[in-house]
C-alpha positions in Angstrom: -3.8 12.3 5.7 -3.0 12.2 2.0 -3.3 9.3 0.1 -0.2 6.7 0.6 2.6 5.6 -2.0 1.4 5.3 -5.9 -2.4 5.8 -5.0 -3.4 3.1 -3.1 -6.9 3.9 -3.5 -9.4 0.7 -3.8 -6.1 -1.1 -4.2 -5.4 -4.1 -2.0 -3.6 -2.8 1.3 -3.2 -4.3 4.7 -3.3 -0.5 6.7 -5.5 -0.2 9.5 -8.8 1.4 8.5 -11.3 2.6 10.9 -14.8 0.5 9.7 -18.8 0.6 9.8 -19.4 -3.1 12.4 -22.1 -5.5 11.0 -25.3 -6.4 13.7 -25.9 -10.0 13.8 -28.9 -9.1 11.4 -26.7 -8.7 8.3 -24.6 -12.3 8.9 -26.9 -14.1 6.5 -26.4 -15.8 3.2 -23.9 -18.6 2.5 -21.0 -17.4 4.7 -18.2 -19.0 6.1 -19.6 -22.1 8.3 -16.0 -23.4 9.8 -18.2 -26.4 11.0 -19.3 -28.1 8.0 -17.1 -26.0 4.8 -14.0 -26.6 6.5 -11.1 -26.6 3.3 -8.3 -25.9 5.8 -4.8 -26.9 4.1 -3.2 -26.1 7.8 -0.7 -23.1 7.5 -0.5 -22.6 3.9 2.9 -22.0 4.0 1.4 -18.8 5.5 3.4 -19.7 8.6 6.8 -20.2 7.4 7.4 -17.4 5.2 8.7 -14.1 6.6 7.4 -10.5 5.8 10.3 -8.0 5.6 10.3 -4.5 6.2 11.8 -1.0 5.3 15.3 -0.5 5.9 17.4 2.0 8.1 20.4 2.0 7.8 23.2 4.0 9.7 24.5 7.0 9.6 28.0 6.0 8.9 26.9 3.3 6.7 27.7 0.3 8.6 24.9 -1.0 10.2 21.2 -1.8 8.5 18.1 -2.1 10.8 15.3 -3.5 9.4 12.1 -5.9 10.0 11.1 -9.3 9.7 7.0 -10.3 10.5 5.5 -13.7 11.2 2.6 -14.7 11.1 1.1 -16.1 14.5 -1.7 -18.9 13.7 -1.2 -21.8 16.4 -4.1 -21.4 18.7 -6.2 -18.8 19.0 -3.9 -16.7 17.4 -4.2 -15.0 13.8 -1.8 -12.1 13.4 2.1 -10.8 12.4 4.7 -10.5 14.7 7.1 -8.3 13.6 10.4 -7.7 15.1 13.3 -5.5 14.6 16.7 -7.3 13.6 20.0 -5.3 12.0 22.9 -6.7 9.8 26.4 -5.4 8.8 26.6 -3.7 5.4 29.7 -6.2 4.8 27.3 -9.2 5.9 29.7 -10.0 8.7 27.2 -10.5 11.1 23.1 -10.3 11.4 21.3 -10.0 14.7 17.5 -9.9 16.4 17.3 -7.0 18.2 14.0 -7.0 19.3 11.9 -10.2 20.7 8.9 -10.7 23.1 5.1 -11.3 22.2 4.4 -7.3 21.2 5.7 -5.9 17.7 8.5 -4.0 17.2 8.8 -1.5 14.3 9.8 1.6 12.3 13.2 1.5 13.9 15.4 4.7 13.4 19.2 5.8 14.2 20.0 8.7 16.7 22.0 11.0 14.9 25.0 9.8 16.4 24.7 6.1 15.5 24.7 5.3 18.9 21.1 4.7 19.9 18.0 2.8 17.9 14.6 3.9 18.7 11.6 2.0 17.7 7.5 1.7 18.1 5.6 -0.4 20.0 3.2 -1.1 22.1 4.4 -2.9 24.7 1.9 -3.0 27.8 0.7 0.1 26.3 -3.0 0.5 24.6 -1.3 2.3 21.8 2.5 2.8 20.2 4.9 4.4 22.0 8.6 5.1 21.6 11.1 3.1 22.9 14.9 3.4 22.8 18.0 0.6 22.8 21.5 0.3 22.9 22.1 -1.9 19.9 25.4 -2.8 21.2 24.2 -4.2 24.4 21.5 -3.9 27.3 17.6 -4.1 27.6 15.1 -1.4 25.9 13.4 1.2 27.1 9.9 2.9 26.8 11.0 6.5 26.1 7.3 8.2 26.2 4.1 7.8 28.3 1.8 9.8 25.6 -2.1 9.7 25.7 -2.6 8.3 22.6 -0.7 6.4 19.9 2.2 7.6 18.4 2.2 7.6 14.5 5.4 8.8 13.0 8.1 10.5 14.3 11.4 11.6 13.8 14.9 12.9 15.6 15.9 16.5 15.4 19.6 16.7 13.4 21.5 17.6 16.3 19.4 14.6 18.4 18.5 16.7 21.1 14.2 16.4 20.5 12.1 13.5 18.7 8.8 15.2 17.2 6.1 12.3 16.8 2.5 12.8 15.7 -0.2 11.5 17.1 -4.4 11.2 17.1 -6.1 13.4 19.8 -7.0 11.3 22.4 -10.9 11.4 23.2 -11.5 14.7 25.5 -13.2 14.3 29.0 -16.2 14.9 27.2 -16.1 12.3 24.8 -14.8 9.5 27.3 -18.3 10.8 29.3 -20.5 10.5 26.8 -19.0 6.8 25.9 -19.4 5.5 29.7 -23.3 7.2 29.7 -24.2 5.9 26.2 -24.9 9.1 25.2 -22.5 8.3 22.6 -24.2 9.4 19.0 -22.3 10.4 16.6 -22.9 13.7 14.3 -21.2 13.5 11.0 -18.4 16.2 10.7 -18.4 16.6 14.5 -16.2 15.5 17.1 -13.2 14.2 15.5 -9.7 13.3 16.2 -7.1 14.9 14.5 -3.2 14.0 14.0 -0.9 16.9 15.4 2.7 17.2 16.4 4.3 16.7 19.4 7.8 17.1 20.9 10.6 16.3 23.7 13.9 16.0 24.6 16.0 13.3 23.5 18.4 12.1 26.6 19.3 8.3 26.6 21.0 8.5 29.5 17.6 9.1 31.3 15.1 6.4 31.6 12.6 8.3 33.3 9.4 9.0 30.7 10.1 11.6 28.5 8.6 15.4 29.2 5.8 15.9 26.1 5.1 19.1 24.4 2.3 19.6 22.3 3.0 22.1 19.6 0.1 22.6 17.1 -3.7 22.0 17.9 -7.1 23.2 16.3 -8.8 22.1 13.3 -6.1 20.3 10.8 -4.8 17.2 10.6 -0.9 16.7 10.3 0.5 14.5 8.0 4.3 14.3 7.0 6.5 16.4 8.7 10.6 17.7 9.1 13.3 19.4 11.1 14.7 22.6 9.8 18.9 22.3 9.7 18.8 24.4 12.9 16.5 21.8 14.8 14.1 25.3 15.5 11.5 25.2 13.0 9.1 22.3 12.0 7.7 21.7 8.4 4.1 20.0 8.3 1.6 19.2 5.7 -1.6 18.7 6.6 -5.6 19.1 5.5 -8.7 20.5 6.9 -10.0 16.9 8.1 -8.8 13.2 9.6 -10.4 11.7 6.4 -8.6 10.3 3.3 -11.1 12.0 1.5 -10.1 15.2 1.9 -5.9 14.5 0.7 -6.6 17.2 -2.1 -6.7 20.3 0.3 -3.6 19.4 2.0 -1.4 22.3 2.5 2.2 23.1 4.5 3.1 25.1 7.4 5.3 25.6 9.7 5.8 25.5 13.9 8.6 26.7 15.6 10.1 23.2 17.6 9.8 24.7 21.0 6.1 26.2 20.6 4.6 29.5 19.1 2.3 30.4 16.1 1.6 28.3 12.9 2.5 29.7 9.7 1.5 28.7 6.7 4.0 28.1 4.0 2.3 26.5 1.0 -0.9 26.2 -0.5 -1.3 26.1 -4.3 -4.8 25.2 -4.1 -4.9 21.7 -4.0 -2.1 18.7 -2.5 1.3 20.5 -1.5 2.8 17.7 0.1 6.1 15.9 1.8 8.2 19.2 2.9 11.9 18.2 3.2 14.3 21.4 4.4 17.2 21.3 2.0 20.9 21.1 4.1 21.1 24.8 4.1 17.8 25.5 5.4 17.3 28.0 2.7 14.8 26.2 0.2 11.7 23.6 0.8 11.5 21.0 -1.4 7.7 19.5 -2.0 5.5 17.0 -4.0 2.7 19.1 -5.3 -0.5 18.4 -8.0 -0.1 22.6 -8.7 -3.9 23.1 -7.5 -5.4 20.3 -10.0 -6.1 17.5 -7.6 -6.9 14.1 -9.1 -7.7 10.9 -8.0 -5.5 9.0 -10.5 -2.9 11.9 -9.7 -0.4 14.2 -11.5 2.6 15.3 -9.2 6.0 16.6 -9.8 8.6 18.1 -7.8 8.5 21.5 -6.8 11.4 23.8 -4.7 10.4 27.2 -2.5 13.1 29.3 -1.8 12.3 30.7 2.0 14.0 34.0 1.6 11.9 35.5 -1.6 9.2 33.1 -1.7 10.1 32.4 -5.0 8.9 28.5 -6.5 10.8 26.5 -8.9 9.4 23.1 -10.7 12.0 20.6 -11.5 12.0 18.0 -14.2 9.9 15.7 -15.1 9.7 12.6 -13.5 9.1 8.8 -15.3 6.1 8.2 -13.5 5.1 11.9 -12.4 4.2 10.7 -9.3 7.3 10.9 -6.9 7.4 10.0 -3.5 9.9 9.9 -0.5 11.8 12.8 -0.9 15.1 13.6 0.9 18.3 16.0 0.1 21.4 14.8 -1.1 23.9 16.2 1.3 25.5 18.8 -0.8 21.7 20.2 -1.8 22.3 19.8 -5.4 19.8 17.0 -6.0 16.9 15.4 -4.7 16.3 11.4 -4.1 12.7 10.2 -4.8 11.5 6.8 -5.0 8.6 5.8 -7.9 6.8 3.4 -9.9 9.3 2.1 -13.0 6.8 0.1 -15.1 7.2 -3.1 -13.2 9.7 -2.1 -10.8 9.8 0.5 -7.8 13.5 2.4 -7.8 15.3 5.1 -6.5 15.9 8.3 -8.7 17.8 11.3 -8.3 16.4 14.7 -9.5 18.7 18.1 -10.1 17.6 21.4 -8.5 18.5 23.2 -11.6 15.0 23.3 -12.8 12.1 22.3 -15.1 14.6 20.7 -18.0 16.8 19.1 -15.4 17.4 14.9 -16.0 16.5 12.6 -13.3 19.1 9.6 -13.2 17.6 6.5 -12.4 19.9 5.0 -9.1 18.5 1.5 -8.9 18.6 -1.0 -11.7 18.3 -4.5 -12.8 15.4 -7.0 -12.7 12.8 -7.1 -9.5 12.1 -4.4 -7.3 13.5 -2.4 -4.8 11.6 -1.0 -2.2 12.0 0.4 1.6 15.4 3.1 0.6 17.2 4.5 2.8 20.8 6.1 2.7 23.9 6.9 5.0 24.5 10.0 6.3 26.9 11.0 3.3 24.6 9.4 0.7 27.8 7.4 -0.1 25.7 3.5 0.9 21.9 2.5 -0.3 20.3 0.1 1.7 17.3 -1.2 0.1 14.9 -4.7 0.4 15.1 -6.6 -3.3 13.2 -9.2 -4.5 12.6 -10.9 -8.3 10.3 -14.1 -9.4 12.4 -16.3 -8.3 14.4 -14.7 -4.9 12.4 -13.7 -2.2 12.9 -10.0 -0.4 15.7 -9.7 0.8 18.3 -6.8 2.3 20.8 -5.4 0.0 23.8 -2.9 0.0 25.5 -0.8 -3.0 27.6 2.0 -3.3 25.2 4.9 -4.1 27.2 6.1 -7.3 28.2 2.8 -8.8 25.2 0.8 -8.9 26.5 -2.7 -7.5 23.7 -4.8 -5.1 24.9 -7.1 -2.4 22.4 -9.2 -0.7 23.0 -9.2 2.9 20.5 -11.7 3.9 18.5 -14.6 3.4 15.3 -14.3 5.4 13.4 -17.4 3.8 16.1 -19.9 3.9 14.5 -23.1 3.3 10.6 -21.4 2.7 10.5 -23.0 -0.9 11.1 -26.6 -1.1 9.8 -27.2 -4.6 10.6 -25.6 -8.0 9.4 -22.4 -8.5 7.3 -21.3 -11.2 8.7 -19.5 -14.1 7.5 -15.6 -14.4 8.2 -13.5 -17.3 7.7 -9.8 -18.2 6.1 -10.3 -21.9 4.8 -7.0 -24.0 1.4 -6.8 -26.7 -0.8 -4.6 -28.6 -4.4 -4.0 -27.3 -6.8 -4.0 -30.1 -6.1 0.1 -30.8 -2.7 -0.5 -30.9 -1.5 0.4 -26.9 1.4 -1.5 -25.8 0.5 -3.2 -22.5 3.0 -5.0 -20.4 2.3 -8.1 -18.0 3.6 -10.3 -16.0 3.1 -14.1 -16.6 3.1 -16.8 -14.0 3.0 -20.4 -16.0 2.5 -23.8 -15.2 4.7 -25.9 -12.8 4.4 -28.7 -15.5 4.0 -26.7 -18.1 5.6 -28.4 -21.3 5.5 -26.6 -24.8 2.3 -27.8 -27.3 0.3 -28.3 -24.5 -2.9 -26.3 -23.6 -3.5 -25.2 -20.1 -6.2 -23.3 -17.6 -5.7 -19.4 -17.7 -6.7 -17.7 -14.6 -6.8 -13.7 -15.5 -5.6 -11.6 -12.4 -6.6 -8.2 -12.4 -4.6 -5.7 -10.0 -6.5 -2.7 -7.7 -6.5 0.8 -7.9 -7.6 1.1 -10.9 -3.7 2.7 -10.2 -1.9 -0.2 -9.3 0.4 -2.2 -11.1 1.8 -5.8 -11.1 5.2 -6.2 -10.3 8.2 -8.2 -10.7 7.5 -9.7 -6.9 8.9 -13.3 -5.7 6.0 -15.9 -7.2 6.1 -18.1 -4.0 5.0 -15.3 -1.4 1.7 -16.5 0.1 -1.3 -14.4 -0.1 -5.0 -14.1 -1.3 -3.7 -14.9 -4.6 -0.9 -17.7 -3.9 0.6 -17.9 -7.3 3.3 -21.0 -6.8 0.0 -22.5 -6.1 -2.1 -21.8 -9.0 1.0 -22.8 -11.1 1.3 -25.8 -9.1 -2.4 -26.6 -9.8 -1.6 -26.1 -13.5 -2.9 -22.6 -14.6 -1.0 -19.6 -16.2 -1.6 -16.8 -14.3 -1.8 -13.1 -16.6 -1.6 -10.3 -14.8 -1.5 -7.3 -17.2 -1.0 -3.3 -16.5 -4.0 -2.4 -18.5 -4.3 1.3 -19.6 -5.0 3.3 -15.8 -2.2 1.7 -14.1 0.5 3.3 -12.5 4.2 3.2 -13.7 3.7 3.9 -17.2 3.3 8.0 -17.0 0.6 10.0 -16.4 -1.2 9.8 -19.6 -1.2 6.0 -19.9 -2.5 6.5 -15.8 -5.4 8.6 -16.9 -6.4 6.5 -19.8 -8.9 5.0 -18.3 -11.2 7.9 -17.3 -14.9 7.7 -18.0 -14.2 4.3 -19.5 -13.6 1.6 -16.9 -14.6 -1.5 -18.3 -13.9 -1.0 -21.8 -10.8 0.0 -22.6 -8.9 -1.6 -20.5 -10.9 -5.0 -20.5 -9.8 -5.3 -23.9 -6.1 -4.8 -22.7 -6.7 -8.0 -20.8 -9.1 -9.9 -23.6 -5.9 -9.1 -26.5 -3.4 -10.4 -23.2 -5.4 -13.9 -23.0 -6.2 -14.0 -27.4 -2.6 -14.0 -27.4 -1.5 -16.6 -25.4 -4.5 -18.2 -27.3 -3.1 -17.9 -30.1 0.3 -18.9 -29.2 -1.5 -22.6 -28.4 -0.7 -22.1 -24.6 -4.0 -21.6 -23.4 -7.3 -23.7 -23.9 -10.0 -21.1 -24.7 -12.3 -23.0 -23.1 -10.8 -22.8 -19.4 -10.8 -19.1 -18.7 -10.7 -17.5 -15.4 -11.0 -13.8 -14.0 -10.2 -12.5 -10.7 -9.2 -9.7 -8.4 -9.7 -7.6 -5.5 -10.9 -3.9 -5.1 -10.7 -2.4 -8.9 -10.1 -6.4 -9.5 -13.0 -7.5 -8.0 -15.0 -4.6 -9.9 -13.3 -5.8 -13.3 -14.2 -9.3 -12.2 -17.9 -8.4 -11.5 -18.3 -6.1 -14.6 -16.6 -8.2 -17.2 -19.0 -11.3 -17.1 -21.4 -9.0 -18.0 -19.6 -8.2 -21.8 -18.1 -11.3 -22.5 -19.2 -15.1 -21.5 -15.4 -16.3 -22.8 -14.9 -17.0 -18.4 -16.2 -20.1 -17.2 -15.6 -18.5 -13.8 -15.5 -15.1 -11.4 -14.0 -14.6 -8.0 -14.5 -11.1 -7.3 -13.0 -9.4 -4.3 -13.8 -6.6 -2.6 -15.2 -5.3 -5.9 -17.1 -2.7 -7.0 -20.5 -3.6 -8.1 -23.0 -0.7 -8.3 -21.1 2.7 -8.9 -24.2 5.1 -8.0 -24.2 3.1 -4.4 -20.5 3.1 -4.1 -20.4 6.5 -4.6 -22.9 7.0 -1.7 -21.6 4.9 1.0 -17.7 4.7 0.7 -15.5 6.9 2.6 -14.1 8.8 -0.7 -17.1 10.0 -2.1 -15.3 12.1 -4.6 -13.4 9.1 -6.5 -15.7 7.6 -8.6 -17.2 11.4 -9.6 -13.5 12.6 -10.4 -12.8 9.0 -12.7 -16.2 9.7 -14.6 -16.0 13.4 -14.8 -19.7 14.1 -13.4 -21.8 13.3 -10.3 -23.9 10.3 -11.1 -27.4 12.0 -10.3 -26.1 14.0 -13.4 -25.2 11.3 -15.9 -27.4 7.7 -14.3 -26.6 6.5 -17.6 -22.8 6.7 -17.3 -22.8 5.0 -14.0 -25.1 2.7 -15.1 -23.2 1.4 -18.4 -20.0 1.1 -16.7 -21.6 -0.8 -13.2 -22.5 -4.8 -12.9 -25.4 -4.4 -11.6 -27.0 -2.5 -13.8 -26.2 -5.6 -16.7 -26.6 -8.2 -14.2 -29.0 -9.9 -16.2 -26.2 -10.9 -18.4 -24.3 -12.8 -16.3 -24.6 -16.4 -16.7 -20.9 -17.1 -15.2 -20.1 -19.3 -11.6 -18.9 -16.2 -9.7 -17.3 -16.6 -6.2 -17.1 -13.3 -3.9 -15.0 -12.7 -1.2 -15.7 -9.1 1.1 -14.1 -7.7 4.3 -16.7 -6.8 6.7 -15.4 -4.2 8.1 -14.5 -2.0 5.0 -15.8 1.3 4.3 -13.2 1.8 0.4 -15.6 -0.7 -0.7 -18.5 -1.6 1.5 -20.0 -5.2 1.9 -23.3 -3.9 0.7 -21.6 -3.6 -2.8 -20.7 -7.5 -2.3 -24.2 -8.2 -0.9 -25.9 -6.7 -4.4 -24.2 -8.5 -6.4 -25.0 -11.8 -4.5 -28.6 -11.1 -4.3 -29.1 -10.5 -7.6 -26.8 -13.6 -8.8 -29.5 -15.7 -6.5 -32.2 -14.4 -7.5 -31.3 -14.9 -11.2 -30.7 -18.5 -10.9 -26.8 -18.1 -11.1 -24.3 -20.1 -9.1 -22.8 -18.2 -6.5 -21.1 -18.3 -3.2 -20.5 -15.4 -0.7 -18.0 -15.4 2.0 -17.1 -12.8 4.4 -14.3 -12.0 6.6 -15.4 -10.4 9.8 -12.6 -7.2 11.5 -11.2 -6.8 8.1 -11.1 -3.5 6.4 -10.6 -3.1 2.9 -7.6 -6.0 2.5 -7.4 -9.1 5.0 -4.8 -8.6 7.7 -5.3 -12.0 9.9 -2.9 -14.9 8.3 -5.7 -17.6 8.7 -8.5 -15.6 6.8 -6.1 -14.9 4.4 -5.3 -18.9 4.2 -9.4 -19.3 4.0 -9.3 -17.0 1.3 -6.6 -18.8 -1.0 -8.0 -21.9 -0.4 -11.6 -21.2 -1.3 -10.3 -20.2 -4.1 -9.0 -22.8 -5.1 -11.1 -25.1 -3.8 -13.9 -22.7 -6.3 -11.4 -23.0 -9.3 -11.0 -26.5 -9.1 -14.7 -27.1 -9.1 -15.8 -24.5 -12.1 -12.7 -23.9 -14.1 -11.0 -27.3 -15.2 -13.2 -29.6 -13.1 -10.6 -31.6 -11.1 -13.1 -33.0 -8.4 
């Protein structure tokens, strides 16, 4: 399937990903020992604070579903339950909706209002959909399906639901498996997403009747319903693997069986079909055959009848995502990257010099849209420094948020941190925005610890998110242990525009590390920070900065790196997108050693002198442990303090609430010890 929201890649995310298992031959080194390195603070606050997620609200506007997950650590236990619970758009009244020891997610309306349909997998081995009368009664599983159900969606008329889902493992396969005949040949027997349909009656509660309507060698990614409910839109590429986004293309099924057309293919990703109202045009997000890792999209429109393609205007980040139709087909609504913010935008159909109009607007971020029926209400989640996410409600023309809920009520009983936006040069003069966490006691004239945070990707970008979440990086707690915290958008991060996104090709390291140095001379020189009680860390592209920079520059007194990126040449050879690192250096590395060389750690290991911590998911193939494991080696062997810890079912970010406790806490159990020496 194509690469998620503002290219995730290498940056820090909590999806499931399929991983490579370590034999008990490869748990060696100074790992977690939970018998004698026990640094548990119990809970963390980990327990008490409540995830919330995407919003759906109604079609006439008057309801808002949406979820809330916590996490599950008494016990045995370490996951996120996640429930489904709705609200009033006039906050008149809020409601669980969904309870028991199984999750509940991606909720969605009928068309009618009348009927909320959900995932789960209740007694299943995999998601299914289920179906509720949010007025009153029990739920009910709708489908019986094979496999598990990834997305899905209602016809207009809500008559069908089309869901996609993985093949399930053929006769032959399940054979194999029992006889341990069960090797695997790369490129062969895989499982690939396609779509799948039935009829939508809630006044049956008998398991739905399945039709399978596409099959062969593609997978299926996004998909929608023409106007007339007969036709469905898919993108999809020629394999399951993330690797292989760039050749995603669009076709079309008929919704009660027949041949696959194909629609779209400009050569490289043609993705996110949305029928217009009409049903005469196809709107689509689409790199125009120039696939890139740090990407370059922009809206595009086919016109059905002559096959004719329009590109509409250009877009603040060029990178839109989320499409859907205005009712009245004279605009499209997109959501993207705003420098530190996520909002919603609205783009005219009139062409390439068309103006979007930015919808959403104010401090924070808004994420998980959606609208009413009409497109009169927005329903979005909002969050800022100081407020934790939240829902809220506005009239879609007149800007104007309400917040509907308060989902952490009583979470925070302390003061929290102040967080600022602040703006500086780079040493050639690039403007480069931050966000800064500072002390809990800060008090002006006095020097404190700086802790440099460096964001994933290399595409990502730091936000203006509530301070107090818990997480990996908990930073209410670094501020309450005294430290700034600078987290800079360094050149190559998203939600500046595509050129400030590709500035960073062929040059990782360099560029952009002196983004980050000029960040930290400056609050240097503003007499904030003590030069002499520097920190670096991150995860993914963080964790590679946080490797790679203690090799130029001895100004940190200590490293956590996670997840990072250590030896480019091996990365390139053993992660599951091959083509990434080849694409950001413009060359195979067998071609230019010396490229990958300059620009990996541990090929200047041998100037490292700095305490460095590292923190790797065992079970990740973005980054593998190996790239952890050669950095560690090397550290030992050259006499350098270090300590490697790793966290076993975790792919390439930590999902399970008490590893991610372990990992805040080891951190700053580690900073405590290295940075200002408070034990």
């Amino acid at each position: 399937m194509k690469k998620s929201m503002f290219s995730f890649i290498i940056m820090l995310s909590f999806i499931l990903i399929q991983g490579q298992n370590l034999t008990a031959t490869d748990q060696r080194y100074d790992k977690t020992n939970h018998n004698n390195d026990e640094i548990w603070t119990p809970g963390y606050m980990v327990e008490n604070f409540k995830r919330v997620g995407g919003t759906e609200i109604s079609p006439d506007g008057k309801w808002i579903a949406f979820t809330v997950s916590e996490a599950m650590i008494k016990g045995e236990e370490s996951r996120y339950l996640t429930h489904i619970y709705l609200v009033k758009s006039d906050g008149s009244r809020k409601l669980q909706l969904t309870r028991g020891n199984e999750s509940a997610s991606n909720p969605q309306w009928s068309p009618d209002g009348k009927y909320l349909s959900f995932i789960s997998a209740r007694g299943n081995d995999g998601n299914q959909i289920w179906m509720i009368n949010p007025e009153a009664g029990e739920s009910w599983q709708v489908t019986q399906a094979e496999g598990s159900i990834r997305n899905y969606k209602w016809s207009n008329n809500g008559g069908h639901i089309a869901f996609t889902m993985i093949d399930p493992p053929s006769e032959e396969q399940q054979y194999r498996l029992k006889n341990r005949k069960d090797a695997n040949v790369e490129g062969k027997d895989l499982n690939y997403s396609h779509v799948y349909v039935f009829k939508a009656d809630p006044q049956n509660h008998e398991p739905a009747n399945i039709q399978r309507l596409t099959k062969g060698d593609f997978h299926v990614g996004s998909f929608d319903w023409s106007p007339d409910d007969k036709t469905i839109v898919f993108d999809h590429q020629p394999r399951p693997e993330h690797e292989y986004w760039p050749e995603t293309s669009i076709s079309k099924v008929p919704a009660d069986s027949g041949k696959v057309e194909k629609l779209i293919d400009l050569g490289g990703s043609d993705s996110s079909p949305v029928y217009s109202p009409c049903g005469k045009y196809l709107a689509f997000t689409t790199d125009n055959g120039n696939p890139r890792w740090p990407v370059y999209e922009f809206l595009k429109i086919k016109n059905l009848e002559n096959g004719s393609l329009t590109r509409l205007g250009k877009t603040h980040d060029d990178e839109p995502r989320n499409i859907k139709w205005s009712p009245d087909g004279d605009k499209i609504f997109y959501m993207e990257l705003n420098k530190t913010s996520i909002d919603l935008f609205a783009m005219p159909v009139e062409g390439k010099d068309a103006q979007y109009r930015q919808i959403t607007k104010g401090p924070g971020q808004f994420t998980g849209f959606s609208l009413s029926a009409d497109a009169s209400k927005l329903a979005a989640i909002h969050q800022n420094f100081d407020q934790a996410p939240d829902i809220i409600v506005s009239d879609l023309k007149s800007f104007n948020p309400v917040r509907l809920t308060n989902i952490n009520e009583g979470y925070e009983q302390t003061e929290i941190a102040e967080a600022k936006v602040i703006k500086y040069e780079s040493t050639d003069g690039k403007l480069i925005e931050a966000t800064l966490i500072y002390p809990l006691d800060y008090e002006k004239g006095e020097k404190y610890p700086v802790l440099l945070h460096v964001h994933g990707g290399p595409t990502g970008v730091f936000r203006e998110t509530y301070v107090a979440s818990p997480g990996i990086y908990p930073l209410q707690k670094f501020a309450a242990e005294g430290y700034f915290v600078l987290r800079p958008n360094f050149r190559g991060s998203g939600g500046y525009g595509k050129d400030f996104r590709f500035a960073n090709i062929s040059d990782w390291g360099f560029g952009d590390l002196e983004d980050m140095k000029a960040g930290l001379d400056k609050l240097i020189e503003q007499g904030k920070v003590d030069p002499d009680q520097q920190a670096i860390m991150g995860w993914s592209y963080g964790g590679y900065m946080s490797s790679f920079a203690i090799t130029q520059t001895h100004r940190f007194q200590t490293s956590m790196v996670g997840a990072g990126v250590t030896n480019l040449i091996s990365m390139t050879g053993t992660s599951d997108i091959p083509s990434f690192l080849p694409d950001y250096f413009e060359s195979e590395y067998w071609d230019n050693y010396e490229l990958y060389q300059k620009h990996s750690a541990i090929f200047n290991v041998e100037n490292i002198n700095t305490p460095t911590l590292i923190l790797h998911p065992e079970e990740d193939i973005r980054v593998p442990p190996s790239q952890g494991y050669e950095l560690y080696v090397a550290l030992k062997r050259l006499g350098v303090e270090t300590k490697m810890v790793t966290y076993p079912r975790q792919p390439h970010g930590i999902r399970e609430p008490k590893l991610i406790i372990d990992a805040a806490e080891r951190q700053i159990k580690w900073l405590k010890k290295y940075l200002n020496n408070k034990e």
